[in-house]
PAMI-743669 format. One record per residue (C-alpha): residue in three letters; y, x, z. Coordinates in pm, whole numbers, padded with zeros to 5 digits, always signed. Example, Ala and Ser with C-alpha at 12.3 -4.5 7.8 and 13.67 -1.06 7.14 Angstrom:
! PAMI-743669
Ala-00450+01230+00780;Ser-00106+01367+00714;
//
This chain:
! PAMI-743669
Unk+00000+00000+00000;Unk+00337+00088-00057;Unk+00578+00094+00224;Unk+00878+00230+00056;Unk+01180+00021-00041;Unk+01103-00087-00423;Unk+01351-00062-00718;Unk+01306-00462-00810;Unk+01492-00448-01148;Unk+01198-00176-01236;Unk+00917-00377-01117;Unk+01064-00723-01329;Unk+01045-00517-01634;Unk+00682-00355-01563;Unk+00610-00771-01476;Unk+00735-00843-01787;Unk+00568-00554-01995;Unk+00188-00644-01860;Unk+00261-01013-01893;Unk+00329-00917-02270;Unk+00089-00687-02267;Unk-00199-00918-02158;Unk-00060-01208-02362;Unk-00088-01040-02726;Unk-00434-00923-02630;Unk-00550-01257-02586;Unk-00461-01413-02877;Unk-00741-01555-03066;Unk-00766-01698-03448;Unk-00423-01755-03622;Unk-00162-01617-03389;Unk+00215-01610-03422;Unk+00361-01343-03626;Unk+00579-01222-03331;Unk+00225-01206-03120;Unk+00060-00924-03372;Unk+00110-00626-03443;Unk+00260-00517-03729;Unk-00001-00378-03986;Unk+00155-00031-04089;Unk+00526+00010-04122;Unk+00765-00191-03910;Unk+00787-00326-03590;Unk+00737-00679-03443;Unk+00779-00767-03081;Unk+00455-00744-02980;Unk+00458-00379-03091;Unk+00698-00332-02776;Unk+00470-00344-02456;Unk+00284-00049-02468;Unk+00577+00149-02583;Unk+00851-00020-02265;Unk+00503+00079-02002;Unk+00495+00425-02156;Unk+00871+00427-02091;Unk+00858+00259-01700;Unk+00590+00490-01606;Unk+00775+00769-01739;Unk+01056+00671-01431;Unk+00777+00599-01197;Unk+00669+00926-01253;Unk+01019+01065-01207;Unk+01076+00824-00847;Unk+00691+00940-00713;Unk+00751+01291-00780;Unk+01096+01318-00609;Unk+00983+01257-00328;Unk+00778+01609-00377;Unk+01130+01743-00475;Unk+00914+01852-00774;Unk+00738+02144-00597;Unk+00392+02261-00704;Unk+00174+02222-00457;Unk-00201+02175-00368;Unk-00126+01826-00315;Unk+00041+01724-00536;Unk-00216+01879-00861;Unk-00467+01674-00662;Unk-00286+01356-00689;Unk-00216+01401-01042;Unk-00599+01499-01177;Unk-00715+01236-00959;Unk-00487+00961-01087;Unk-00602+01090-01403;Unk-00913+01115-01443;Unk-00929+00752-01259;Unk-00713+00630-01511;Unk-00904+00786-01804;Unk-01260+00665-01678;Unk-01154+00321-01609;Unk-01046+00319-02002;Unk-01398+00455-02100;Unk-01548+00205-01857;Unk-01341-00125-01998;Unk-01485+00042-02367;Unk-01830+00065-02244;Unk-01834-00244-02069;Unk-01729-00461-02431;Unk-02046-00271-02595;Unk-02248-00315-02356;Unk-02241-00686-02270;Unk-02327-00772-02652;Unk-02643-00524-02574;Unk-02481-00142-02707;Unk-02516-00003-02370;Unk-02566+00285-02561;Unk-02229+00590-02561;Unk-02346+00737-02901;Unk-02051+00525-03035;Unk-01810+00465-02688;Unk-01480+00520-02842;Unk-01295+00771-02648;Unk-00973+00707-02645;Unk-00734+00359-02596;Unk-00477+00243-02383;Unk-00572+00343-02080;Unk-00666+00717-02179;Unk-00298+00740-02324;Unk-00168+00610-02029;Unk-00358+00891-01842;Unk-00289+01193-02026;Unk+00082+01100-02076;Unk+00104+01072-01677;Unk-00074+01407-01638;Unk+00127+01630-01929;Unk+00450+01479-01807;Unk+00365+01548-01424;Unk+00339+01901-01454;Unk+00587+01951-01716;Unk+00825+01806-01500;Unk+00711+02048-01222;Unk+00670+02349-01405;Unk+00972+02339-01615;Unk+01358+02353-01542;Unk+01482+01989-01584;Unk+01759+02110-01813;Unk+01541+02168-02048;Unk+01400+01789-02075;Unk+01621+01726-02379;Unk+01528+02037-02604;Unk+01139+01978-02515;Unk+01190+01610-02604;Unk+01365+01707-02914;Unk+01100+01964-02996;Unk+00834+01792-02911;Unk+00952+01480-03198;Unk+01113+01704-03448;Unk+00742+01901-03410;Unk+00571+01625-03456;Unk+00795+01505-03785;Unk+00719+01790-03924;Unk+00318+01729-03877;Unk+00359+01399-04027;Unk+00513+01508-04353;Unk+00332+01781-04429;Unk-00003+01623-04302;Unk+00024+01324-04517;Unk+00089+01147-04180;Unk+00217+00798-04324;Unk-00129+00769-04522;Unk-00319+00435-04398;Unk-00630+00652-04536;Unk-00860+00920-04418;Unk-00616+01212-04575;Unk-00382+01133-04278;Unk-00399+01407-04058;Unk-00458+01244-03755;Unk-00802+01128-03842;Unk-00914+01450-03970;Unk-00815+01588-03569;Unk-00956+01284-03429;Unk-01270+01282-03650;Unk-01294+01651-03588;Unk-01243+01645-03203;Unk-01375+01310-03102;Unk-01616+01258-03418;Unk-01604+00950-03603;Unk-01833+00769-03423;Unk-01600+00766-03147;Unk-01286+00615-03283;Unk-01129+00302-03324;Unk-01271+00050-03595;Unk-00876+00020-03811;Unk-00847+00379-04055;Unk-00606+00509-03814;Unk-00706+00470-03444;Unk-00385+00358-03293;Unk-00416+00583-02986;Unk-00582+00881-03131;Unk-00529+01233-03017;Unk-00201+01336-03241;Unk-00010+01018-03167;Unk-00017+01154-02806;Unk+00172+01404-02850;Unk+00476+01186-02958;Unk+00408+00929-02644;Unk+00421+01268-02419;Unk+00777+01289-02544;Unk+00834+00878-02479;Unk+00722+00930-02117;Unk+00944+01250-02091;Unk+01254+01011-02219;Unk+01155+00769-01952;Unk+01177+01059-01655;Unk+01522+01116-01803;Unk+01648+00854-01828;Unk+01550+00815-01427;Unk+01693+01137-01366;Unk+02011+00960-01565;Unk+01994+00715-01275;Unk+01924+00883-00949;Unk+02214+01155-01030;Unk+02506+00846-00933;Unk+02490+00625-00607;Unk+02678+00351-00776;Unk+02438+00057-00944;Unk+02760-00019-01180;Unk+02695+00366-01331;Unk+02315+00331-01301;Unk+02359+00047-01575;Unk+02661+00207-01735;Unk+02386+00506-01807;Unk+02104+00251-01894;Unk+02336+00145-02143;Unk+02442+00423-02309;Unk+02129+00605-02320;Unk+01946+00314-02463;Unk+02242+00238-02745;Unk+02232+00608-02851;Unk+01833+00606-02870;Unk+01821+00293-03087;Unk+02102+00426-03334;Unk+01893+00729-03374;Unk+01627+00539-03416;Unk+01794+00330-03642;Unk+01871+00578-03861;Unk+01547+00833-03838;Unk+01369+00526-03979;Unk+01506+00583-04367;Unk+01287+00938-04334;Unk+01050+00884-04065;Unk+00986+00493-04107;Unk+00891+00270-03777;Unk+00525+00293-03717;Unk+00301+00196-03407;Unk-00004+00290-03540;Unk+00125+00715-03583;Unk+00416+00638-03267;Unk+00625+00755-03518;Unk+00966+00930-03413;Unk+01172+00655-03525;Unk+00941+00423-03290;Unk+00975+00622-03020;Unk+01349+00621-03009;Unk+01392+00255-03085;Unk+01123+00142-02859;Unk+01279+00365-02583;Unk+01644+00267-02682;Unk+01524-00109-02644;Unk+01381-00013-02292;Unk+01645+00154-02151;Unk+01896-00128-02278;Unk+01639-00383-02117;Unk+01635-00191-01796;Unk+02002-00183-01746;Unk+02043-00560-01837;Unk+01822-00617-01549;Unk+01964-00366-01300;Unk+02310-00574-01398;Unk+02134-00929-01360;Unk+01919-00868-01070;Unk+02079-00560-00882;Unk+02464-00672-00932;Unk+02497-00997-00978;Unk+02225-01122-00731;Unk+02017-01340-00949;Unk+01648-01298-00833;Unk+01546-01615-00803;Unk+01365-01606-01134;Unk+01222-01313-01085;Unk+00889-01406-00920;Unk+00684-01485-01161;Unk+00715-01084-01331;Unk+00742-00912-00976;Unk+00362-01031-00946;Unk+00258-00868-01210;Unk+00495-00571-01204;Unk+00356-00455-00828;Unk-00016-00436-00940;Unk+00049-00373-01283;Unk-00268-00160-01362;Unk-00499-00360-01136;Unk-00379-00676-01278;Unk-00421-00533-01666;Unk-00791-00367-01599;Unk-00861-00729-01463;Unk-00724-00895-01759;Unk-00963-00689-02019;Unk-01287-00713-01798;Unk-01209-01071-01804;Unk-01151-01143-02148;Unk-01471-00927-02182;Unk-01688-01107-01964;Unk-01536-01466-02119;Unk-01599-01413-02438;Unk-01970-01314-02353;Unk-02101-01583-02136;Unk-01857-01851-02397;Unk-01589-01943-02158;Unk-01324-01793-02388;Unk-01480-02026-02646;Unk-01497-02341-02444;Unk-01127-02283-02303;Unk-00985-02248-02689;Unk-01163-02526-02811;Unk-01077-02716-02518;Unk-00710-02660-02584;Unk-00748-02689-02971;Unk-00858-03099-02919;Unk-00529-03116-02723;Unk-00345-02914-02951;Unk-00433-02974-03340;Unk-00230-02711-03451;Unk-00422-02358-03450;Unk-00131-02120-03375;Unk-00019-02339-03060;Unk-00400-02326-02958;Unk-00374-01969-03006;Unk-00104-01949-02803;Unk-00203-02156-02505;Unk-00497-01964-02498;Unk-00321-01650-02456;Unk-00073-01809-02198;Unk-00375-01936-02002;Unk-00513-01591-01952;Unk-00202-01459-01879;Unk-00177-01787-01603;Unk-00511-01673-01438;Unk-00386-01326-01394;Unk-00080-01481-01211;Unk-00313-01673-00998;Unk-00543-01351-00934;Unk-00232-01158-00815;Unk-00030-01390-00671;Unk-00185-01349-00294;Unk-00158-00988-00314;Unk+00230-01009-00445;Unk+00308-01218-00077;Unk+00102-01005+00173;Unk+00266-00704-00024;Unk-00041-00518-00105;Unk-00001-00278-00345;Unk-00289-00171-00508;Unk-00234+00229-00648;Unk-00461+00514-00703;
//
């Protein structure tokens, strides 16, 4: 449990990210066009909720660290390999566990890598960058680390939806084919990492942005800023470097992160100045157990759609609800209901759940 005073404005907008997050996973049949992803180029809204997570836990990462005043120390490395590798497993666990209720139990063809296994080696690269190395220097490695990976993409044939994209041949290479996502592209192989490391790293900025004034007025004022610059660049990086999920793209990575930082300071403004919190509820449920609450909504959309429930609830819906994209929608709203109603109890006895 967490026992420390908790930046509320930060917690809405993880709410609201893993409320997204849960609610375009659970679409089913014809969905919205808002509600999927965008196939190659471009960017809908649903495309936004892993990129604003990367982005919060990049300032949760700055926040928990502080209070180490960023030292190296025994205890701290032991924290960070054990919230990753904790992290990392659960992914391969969630993977394992859809194979292996339809009968593959077997881990010839577990893919490796997905959400959660991002999640956990952008925590871990960006935790000990951020204690190993100077924190003036969190600009030039984020610009490095995207203009790097630009260059990759061009020469590498990056923007190819095919197998000459270079990130397949380092994903088939590494992780072996077997191993990777079903789409040409896996959408969190091993090379689009390396740009998320650099999203997370904008994220621990952007906190350091924040805890440098006392005065909530200039924590926005910086929000603000920061996020209208980002989407600008973004803006224009796009007519070289187009918007693309699928690669995390430079040009995604700055507008995603411009649109999160903008978000965050709306919300700091809402919630933190003007005193309207009354609203908040619903996202501070899922914004206190954010991954407990997420790992719960896969291993139950898992476990529904194996012993029919998922099937029952849609069609259920659909006789109430002619129209297939509505159904679809319900459906997704439902899960996202029984979530609420999971962590709910553990939102009013303030139980945390962290690892």
């Amino acid at each position: 449990m967490a026992k420390q005073q908790r930046l509320i404005s930060l917690d809405v907008l993880r709410g609201i990210t893993v409320a997204g997050m849960i609610l375009v996973n659970a679409g089913q049949g014809d969905t919205f066009a808002p509600l999927k992803h965008s196939h190659w180029n471009g960017m809908t809204p649903c495309d936004l909720v892993f990129p604003f997570f990367l982005f919060i836990m990049g300032i949760s990462t700055y926040l928990s660290l502080r209070k180490f005043n960023f030292q190296l120390s025994a205890q701290v490395v032991r924290k960070i390999i054990k919230r990753t590798v904790i992290i990392f497993a659960i992914g391969l666990a969630i993977n394992w566990l859809g194979s292996a209720v339809w009968g593959d139990a077997s881990l010839s063809h577990l893919r490796l890598m997905a959400v959660l296994q991002r999640i956990a080696l952008c925590y871990c690269v960006v935790s000990f960058l951020a204690l190993l190395m100077k924190h003036r220097f969190l600009v030039p490695a984020i610009i490095g680390i995207l203009a790097a990976y630009a260059v990759i993409l061009l020469v590498g044939n990056g923007y190819a939806e095919d197998a000459s994209n270079i990130a397949v041949s380092i994903d088939r290479a590494i992780l072996g084919e077997n191993h990777l996502y079903h789409t040409a592209v896996d959408p969190e192989g091993l090379l689009g990492t390396l740009p998320a490391i650099a999203h997370t790293l904008i994220g621990f900025f952007c906190a350091k942005l924040m805890m440098e004034t006392k005065e909530t007025a200039d924590k926005v004022l910086r929000f603000m800023i920061a996020g209208a610059t980002m989407i600008f660049a973004g803006y224009l990086l796009q007519y070289g470097l187009p918007l693309n999920k699928s690669i995390w793209s430079p040009s995604f990575v700055l507008m995603t992160c411009g649109l999160a930082a903008s978000l965050q300071g709306l919300l700091m403004f809402v919630i933190d100045i003007k005193g309207k919190k009354r609203w908040t509820t619903p996202f501070l449920v899922f914004g206190v157990n954010p991954l407990f609450l997420y790992v719960f909504s896969e291993v139950m959309a898992i476990l529904f759609g194996r012993f029919g429930i998922s099937e029952a609830l849609y069609n259920g819906i659909h006789a109430v609800v002619p129209n297939t994209y509505w159904t679809s929608l319900f459906f997704a709203l439902a899960h996202v209901l029984i979530c609420g109603l999971v962590g709910y109890p553990l939102f009013k006895k303030k139980i945390y759940i962290k690892i």
